[in-house]
C-alpha positions in Angstrom: 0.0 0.0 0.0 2.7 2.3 0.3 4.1 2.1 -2.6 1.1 2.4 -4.5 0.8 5.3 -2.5 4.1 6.5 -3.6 3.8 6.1 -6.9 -0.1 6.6 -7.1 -0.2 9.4 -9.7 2.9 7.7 -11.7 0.4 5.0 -12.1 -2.5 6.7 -13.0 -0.6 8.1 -16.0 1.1 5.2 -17.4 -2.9 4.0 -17.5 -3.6 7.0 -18.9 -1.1 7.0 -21.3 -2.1 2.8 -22.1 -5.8 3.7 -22.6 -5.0 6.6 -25.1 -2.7 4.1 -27.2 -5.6 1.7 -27.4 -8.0 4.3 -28.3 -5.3 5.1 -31.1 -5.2 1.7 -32.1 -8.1 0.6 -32.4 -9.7 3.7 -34.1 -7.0 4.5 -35.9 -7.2 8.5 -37.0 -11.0 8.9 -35.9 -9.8 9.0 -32.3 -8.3 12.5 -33.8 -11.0 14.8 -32.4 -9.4 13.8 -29.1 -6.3 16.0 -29.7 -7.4 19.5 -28.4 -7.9 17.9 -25.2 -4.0 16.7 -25.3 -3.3 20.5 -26.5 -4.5 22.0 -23.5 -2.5 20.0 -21.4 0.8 20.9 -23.4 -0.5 24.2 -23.7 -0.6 24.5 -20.3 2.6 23.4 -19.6 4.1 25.7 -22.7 2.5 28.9 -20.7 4.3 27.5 -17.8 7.7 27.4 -19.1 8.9 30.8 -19.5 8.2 32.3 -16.3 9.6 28.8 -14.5 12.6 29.7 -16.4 13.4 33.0 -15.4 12.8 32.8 -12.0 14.1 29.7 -11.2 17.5 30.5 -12.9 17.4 34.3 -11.7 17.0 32.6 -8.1 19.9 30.0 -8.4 22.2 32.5 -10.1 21.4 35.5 -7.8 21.9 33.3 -4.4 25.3 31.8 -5.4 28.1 33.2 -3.2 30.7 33.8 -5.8 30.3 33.7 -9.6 33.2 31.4 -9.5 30.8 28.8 -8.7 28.4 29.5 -11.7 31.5 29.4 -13.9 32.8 25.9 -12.9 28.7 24.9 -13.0 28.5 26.4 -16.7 32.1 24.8 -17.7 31.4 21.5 -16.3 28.0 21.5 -18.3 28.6 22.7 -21.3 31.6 20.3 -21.8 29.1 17.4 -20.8 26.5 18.1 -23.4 29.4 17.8 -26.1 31.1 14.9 -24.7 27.6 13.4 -24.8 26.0 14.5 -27.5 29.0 13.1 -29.8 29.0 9.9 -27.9 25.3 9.7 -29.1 25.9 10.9 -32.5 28.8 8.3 -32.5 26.5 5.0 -31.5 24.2 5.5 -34.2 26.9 5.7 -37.0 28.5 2.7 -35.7 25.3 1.0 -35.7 24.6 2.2 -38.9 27.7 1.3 -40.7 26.9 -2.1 -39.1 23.1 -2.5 -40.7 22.3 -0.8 -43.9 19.0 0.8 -43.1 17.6 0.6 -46.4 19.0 -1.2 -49.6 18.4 0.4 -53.5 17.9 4.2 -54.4 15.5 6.2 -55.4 15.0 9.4 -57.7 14.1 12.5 -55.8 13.0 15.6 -57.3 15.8 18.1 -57.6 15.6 21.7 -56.7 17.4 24.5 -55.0 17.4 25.1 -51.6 18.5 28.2 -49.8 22.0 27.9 -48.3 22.3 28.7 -44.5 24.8 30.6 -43.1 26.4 29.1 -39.7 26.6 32.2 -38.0 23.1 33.7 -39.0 21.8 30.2 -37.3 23.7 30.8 -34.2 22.6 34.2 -33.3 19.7 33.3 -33.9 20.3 30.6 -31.6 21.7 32.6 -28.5 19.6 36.5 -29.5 16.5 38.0 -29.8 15.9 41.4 -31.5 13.3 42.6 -29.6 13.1 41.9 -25.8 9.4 40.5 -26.5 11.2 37.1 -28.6 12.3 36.4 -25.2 8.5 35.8 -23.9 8.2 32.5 -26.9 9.4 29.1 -26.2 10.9 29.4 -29.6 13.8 31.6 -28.4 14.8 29.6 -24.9 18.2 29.7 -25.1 18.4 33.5 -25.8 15.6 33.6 -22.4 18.1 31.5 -20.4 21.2 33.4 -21.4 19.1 36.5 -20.3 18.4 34.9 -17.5 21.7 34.5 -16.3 22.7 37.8 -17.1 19.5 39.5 -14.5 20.6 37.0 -11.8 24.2 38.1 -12.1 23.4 41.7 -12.2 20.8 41.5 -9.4 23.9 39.6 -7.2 25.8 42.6 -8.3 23.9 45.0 -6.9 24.6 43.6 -3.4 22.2 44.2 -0.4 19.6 46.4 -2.0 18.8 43.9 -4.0 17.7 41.6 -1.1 14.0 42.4 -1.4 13.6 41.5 -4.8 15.8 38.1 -4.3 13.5 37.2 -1.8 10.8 38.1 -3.9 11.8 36.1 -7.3 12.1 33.1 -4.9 8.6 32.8 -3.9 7.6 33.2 -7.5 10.0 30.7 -9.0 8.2 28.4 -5.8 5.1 29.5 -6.6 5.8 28.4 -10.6 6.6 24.9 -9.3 3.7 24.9 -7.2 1.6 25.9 -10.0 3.0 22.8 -12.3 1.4 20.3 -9.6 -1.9 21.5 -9.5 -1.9 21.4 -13.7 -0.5 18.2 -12.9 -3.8 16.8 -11.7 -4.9 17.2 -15.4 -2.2 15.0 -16.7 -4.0 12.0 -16.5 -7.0 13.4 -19.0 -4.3 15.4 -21.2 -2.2 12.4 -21.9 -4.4 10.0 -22.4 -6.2 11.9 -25.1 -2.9 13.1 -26.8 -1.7 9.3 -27.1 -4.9 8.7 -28.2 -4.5 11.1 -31.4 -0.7 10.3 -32.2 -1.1 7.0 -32.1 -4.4 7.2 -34.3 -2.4 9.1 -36.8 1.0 8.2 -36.9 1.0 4.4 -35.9 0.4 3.1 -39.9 2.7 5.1 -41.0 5.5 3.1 -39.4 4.5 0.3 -41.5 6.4 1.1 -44.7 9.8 1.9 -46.7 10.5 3.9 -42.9 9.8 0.5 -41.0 13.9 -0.8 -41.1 15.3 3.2 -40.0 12.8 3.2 -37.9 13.3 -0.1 -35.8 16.8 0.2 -36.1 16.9 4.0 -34.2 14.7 2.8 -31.5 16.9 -0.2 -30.8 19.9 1.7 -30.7 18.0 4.6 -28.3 17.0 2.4 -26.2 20.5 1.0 -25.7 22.1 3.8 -25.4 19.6 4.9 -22.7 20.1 1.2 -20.9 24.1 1.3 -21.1 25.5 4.8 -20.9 23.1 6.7 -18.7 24.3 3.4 -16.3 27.3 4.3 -16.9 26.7 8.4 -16.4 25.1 7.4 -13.5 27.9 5.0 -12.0 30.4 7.9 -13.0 28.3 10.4 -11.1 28.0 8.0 -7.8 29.2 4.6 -8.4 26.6 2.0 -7.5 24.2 4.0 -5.5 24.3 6.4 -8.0 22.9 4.3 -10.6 20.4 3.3 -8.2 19.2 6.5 -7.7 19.0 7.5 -11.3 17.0 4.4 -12.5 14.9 4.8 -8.5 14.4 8.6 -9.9 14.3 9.0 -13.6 10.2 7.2 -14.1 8.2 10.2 -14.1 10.3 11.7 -16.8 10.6 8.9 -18.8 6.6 9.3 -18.8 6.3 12.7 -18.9 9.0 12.9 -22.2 7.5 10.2 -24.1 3.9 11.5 -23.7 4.6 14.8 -25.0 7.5 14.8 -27.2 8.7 17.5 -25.5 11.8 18.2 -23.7 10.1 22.1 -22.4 7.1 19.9 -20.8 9.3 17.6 -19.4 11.3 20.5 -17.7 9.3 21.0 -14.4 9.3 16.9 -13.9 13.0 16.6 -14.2 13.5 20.0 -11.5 11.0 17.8 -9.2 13.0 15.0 -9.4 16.6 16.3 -8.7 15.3 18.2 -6.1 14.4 14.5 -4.9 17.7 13.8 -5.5 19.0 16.4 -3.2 20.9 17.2 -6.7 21.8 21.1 -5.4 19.5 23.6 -7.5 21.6 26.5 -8.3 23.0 22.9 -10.4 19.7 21.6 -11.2 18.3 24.8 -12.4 20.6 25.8 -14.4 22.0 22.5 -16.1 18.1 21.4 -16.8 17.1 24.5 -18.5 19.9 25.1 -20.4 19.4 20.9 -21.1 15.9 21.6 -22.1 17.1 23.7 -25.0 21.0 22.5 -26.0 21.4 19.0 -25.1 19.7 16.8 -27.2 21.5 13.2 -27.4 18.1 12.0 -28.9 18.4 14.9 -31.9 21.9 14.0 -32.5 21.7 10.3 -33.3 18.7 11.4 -35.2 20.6 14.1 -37.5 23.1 10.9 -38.3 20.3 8.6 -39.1 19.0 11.0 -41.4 21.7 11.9 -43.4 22.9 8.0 -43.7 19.1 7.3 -44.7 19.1 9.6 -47.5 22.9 8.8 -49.1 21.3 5.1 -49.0 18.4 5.9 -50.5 20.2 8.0 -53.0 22.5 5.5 -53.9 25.4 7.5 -52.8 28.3 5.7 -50.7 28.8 7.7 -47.5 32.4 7.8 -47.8 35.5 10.5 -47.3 36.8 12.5 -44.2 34.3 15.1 -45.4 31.0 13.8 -45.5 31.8 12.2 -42.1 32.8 15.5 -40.4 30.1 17.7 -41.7 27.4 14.4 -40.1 29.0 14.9 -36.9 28.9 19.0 -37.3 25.0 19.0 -38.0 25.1 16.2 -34.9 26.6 18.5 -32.6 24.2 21.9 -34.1 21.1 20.0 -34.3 21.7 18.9 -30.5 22.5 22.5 -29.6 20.1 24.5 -31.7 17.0 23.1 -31.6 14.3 24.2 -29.4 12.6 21.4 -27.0 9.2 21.5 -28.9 7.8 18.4 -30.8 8.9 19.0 -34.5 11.7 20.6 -33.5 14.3 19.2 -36.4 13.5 21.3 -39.0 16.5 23.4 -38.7 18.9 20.0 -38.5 16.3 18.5 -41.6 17.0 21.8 -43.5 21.2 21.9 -42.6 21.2 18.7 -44.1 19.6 19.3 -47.2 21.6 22.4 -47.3 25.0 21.4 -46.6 25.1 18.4 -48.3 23.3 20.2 -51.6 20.8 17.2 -51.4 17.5 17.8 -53.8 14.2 19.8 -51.9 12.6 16.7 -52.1 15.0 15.2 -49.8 13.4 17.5 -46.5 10.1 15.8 -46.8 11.7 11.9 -46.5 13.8 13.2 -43.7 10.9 14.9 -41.7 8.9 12.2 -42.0 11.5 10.3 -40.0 12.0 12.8 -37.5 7.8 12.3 -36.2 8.7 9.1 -36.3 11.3 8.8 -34.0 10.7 12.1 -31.7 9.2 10.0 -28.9 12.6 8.1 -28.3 14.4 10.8 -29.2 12.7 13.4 -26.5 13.4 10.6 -24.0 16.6 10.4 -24.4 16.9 14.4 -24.6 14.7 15.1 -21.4 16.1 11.9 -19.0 19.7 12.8 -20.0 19.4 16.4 -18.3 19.3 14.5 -15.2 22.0 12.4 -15.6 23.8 15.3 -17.0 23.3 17.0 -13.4 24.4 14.0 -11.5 27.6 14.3 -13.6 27.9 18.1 -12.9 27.4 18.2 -9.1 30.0 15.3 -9.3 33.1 17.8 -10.9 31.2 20.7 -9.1 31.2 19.5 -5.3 33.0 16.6 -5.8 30.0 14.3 -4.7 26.3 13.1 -5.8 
């Protein structure tokens, strides 16, 4: 009884989440009208996001003693999401060099496609023009970075700021209080978002995708067996790994529901804080994670590109081809926002870069539906490990 206590509303949506998958099934895309329901819920969660943000970093980054501290915190994490996010990148081209996911070619459609420029893509990445961008979940990583830069300057200002310290703390509690009570609509949210991606997208595995397909969520779900153990184990040995696997439920739930690495956010701050992960680490790690560390979105980005030379007939070969995968990789894991759908700026730097025909973006975005669920898991339940890892180097200890 007490654990089904414990775990009483983790229960309630798995069912939730198992009834809206049989609704999909069995109706297939008539189950559809479902969706707004599943909208509101992510909705909801969306509106959330932005103001969680802010004051939850402001409050982490304006309490820190010393910016020394929020240096080493920023190092250490930033140099984790590479590390990781080539790891990830690196498992699916070694398993792809291993099985051939698709054998033949086929012609596509040629056409021109507008080069992108590197640097345009990054400021867009890290800037906003207007201080209202800043308010869309489009531009997180500019809202974090501005984020970072109030908290600093409030800390700067020294004991006048004390008031309005106090003050941005019991709004970034009262944001985290407000997730739990939209919480208690999970349950009817999930179910009937299931219901309509299932319903819709389920056939549509069945096909030329089905090999790419089964072969990505084998190789995701490996990767999230053996190296978030070994994250985990790195971060605190044996009881470390315990904790992790003990911990991570809710968010594998929560991430594979929603396809969404921003939804996911508040669940992941719940659990580190049930960690006793600290949270001027948690905070900042996870919402910087939400937005630029995508392990998920980088072994995606090399499926993709191997997909489309096999089904082009072209031999992905040479030092160059190889590099410029591993480039998009690392961008796609770094730029992309943590919204379902979010690959169309990897799908379109792949068409781009490799000078593939306009026809090309459609195959590839069709994959990337396909495999977001897997994908967002791995993105969202990696955060955490990612701040196991940090407060490891940080404090020296989990």
């Amino acid at each position: 009884m007490k654990v089904l206590k414990k775990y009483r509303s983790l229960i309630i949506l798995l069912c939730s989440i198992i009834l809206g998958s049989i609704l999909g099934l069995i109706f297939g895309s008539k189950v559809t009208f479902l969706k707004p329901l599943g909208d509101i819920f992510l909705n909801l969660m969306f509106t959330l996001v932005i103001p969680l943000i802010f004051f939850t970093v402001v409050s982490a980054v304006s309490s820190m003693p010393n910016f020394k501290r929020l240096g080493k915190i920023l190092k250490n994490v930033l140099l984790i999401f590479m590390i990781t996010s080539l790891l990830a990148a690196l498992v699916m081209f070694i398993t792809l060099k291993i099985v051939n996911p698709i054998s033949g070619s086929i012609p596509l459609e040629d056409g021109v496609v507008e080069t992108l420029s590197v640097g345009d893509q990054i400021v867009k990445a890290v800037t906003v023009s207007d201080f209202s961008g800043l308010l869309s979940r489009s531009n997180i990583l500019p809202l974090i970075i501005f984020s970072l830069l109030f908290g600093i300057s409030l800390s700067l200002v020294g004991d006048k700021a004390s008031g309005v310290k106090k003050t941005i703390d019991v709004l970034a509690k009262t944001m985290m209080k407000m997730v739990k009570v939209v919480m208690y609509y999970a349950p009817i949210g999930l179910c009937a978002y299931f219901a309509s991606l299932v319903g819709e997208y389920g056939p549509s595995i069945i096909g030329s995708y089905a090999k790419s397909i089964i072969i990505y969520y084998i190789a995701a779900i490996m990767y999230f067996l053996v190296f978030y153990t070994i994250y985990s184990y790195i971060a605190g040995g044996s009881s470390g790994v315990k904790r992790f696997w003990k911990s991570i439920i809710p968010s594998v739930v929560t991430s594979l529901a929603t396809q969404s690495s921003l939804a996911t956010l508040p669940v992941n701050m719940d659990i580190c804080d049930e960690m006793d992960i600290p949270k001027d680490i948690s905070k900042v790690t996870l919402s910087l994670g939400s937005t630029m560390h995508m392990e998920g979105s980088s072994m995606g980005a090399i499926l993709k590109i191997m997909f489309l030379f096999a089904l082009l007939g072209r031999p992905f070969t040479g030092i160059g081809n190889i590099l410029i995968a591993f480039l998009i990789a690392i961008l796609s894991a770094v730029v992309m926002a943590g919204v379902p759908g979010g690959g169309l700026i990897g799908e379109t730097l792949i068409v781009s870069l490799y000078g593939l025909p306009t026809s090309a973006f459609a195959v590839i975005a069709t994959i990337g539906i396909l495999i977001d669920p897997p994908a967002t898991l791995l993105n969202a339940t990696g955060d955490i490990a990612t701040s196991m890892l940090v407060t490891k180097y940080v404090d020296k200890k989990v």
